[in-house]
C-alpha positions as CSV (number, residue, x, y, z in Angstrom):
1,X,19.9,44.7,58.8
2,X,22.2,42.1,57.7
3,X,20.1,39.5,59.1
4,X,17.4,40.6,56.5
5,X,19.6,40.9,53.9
6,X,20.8,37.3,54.7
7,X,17.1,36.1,55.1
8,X,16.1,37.7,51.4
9,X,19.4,35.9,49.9
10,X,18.2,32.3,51.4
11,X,14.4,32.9,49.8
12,X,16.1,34.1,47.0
13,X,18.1,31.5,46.2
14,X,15.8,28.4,47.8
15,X,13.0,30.2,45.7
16,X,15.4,30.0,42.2
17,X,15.8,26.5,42.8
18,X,12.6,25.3,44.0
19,X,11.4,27.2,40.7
20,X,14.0,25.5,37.8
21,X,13.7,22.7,39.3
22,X,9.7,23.1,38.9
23,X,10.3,24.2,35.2
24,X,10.3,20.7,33.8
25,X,11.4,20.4,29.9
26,X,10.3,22.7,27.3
27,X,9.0,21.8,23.9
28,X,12.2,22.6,22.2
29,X,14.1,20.4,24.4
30,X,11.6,17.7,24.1
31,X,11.2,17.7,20.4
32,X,14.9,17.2,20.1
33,X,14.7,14.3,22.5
34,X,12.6,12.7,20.1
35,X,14.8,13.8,16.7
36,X,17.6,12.3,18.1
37,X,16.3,9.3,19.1
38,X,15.0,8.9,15.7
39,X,17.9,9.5,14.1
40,X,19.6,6.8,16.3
41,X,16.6,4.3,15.3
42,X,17.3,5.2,11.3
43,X,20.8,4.3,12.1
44,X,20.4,1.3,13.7
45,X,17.3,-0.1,11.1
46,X,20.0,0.8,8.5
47,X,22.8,-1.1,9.4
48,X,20.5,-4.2,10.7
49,X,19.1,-3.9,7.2
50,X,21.8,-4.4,4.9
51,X,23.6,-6.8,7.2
52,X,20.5,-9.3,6.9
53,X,20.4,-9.1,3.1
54,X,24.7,-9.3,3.3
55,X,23.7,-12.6,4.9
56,X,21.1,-13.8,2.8
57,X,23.2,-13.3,0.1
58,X,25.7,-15.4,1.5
59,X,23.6,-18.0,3.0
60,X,22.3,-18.4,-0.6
61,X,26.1,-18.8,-2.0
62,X,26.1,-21.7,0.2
63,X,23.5,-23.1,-0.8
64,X,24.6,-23.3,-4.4
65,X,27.8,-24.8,-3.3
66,X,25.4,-27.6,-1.7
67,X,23.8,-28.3,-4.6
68,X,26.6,-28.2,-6.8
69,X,28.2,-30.9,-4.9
70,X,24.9,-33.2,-5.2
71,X,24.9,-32.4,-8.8
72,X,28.6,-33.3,-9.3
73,X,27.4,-36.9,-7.2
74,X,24.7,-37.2,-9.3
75,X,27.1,-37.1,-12.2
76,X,29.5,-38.9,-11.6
77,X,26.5,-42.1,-10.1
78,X,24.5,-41.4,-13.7
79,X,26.9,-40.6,-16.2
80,X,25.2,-36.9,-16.7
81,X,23.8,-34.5,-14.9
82,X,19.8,-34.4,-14.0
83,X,17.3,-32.7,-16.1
84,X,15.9,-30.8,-13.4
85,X,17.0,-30.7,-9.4
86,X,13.5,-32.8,-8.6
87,X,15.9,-35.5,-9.3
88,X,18.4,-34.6,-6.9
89,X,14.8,-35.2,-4.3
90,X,14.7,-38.8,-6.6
91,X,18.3,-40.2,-6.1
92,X,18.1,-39.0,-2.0
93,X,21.2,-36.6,-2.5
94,X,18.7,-33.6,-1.3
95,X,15.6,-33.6,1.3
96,X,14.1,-30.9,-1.1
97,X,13.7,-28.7,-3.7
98,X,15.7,-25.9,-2.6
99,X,14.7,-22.5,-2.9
100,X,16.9,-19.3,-2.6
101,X,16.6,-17.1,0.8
102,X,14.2,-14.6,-0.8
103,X,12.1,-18.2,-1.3
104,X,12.0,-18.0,-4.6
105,X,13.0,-21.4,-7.0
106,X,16.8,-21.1,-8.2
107,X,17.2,-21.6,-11.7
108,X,18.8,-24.4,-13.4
109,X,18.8,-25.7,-16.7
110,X,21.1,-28.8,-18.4
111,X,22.7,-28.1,-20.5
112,X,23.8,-24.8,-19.8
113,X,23.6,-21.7,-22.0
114,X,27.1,-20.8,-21.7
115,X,28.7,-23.0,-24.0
116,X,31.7,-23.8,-22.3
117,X,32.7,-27.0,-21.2
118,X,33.6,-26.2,-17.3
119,X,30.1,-24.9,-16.6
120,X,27.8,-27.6,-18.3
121,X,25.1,-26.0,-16.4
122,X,23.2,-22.9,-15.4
123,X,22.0,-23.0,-11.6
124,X,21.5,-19.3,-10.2
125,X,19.6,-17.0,-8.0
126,X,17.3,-14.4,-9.4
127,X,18.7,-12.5,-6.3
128,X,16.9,-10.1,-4.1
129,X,14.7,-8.0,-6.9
130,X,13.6,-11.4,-8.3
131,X,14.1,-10.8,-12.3
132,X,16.8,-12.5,-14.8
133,X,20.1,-11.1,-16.0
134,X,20.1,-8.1,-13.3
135,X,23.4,-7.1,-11.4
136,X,22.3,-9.1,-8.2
137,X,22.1,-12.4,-9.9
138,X,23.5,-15.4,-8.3
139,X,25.8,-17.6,-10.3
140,X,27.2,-20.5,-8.9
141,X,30.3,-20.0,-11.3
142,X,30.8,-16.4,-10.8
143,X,29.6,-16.1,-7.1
144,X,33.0,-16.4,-5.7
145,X,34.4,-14.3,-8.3
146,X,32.5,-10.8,-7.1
C-alpha cells in the first residue's frame, strides 16, 4: 500500500511538471512582453531625440561663433563688415557658405536692425521650426545669454 501511494505521488508530481513546463506563455503574459518593451523603446527614442536636437542646437552656436570671428577678420582687413557672408567664401576666411544644422541658410544682414552699436549686424538661425522671430531663434548676441 505505501508503495502505491508512493508510486501515485512520483506520477503526480513528474506529471505537474512535465505539464507546466509544457504550458508555454499565455497571451496575457505575452502581450505584456511586448507593452513593456515598447514602453522601454518610447523611452529610449525619447531621450535619443531631444539629446540630438540639444546638440544641433549647440553645434549651430558654434558655428556662429566661427563666423563671427571671420567677420570680425574681415573687418578689421576691410574697414567694414561684408554685405553678405559670400564674401567671407571671397576673402578665403570660410570654405563655404555655411548653413545651420537643420541645413537651412543662417541669416545675416549689415547693418543690423538693432540699432546698437555692439551688434552692427544681424546673423541668426531660424532654429529648428524654420520661421523668423519664434522662441527657438538663434542669435549670435543672445545665444550665450539663454
Amino acid at each position: 500500500m505505501k508503495r502505491a501511494q508512493r508510486e501515485i505521488g512520483r506520477t503526480a508530481v513528474r506529471g505537474g511538471v512535465g505539464a507546466a513546463a509544457k504550458r508555454g506563455f499565455t497571451l496575457l503574459e505575452m502581450m505584456m512582453v511586448v507593452m513593456i518593451m515598447g514602453l522601454l523603446a518610447t523611452v529610449i527614442v525619447v531621450n535619443i531625440s531631444g539629446r540630438s536636437e540639444q546638440a544641433r542646437v549647440q553645434l549651430t552656436k558654434t558655428q556662429l561663433s566661427q563666423i563671427k570671428t571671420s567677420l570680425i577678420e574681415y573687418q578689421v582687413s576691410n574697414g567694414t563688415y561684408p554685405p553678405s557672408l559670400a564674401e567671407l567664401v571671397a576673402a578665403k576666411l570660410m570654405d563655404k557658405i555655411p548653413q545651420d544644422q537643420w541645413k537651412r541658410a543662417l541669416y545675416y544682414a549689415f547693418p543690423g536692425t538693432s540699432g546698437n552699436a555692439d551688434q552692427p549686424y544681424d546673423l541668426y538661425s531660424f532654429g529648428a521650426d524654420g520661421l523668423s522671430a519664434t522662441t527657438d531663434d538663434i542669435n549670435v548676441w543672445t545665444m550665450d545669454s539663454k
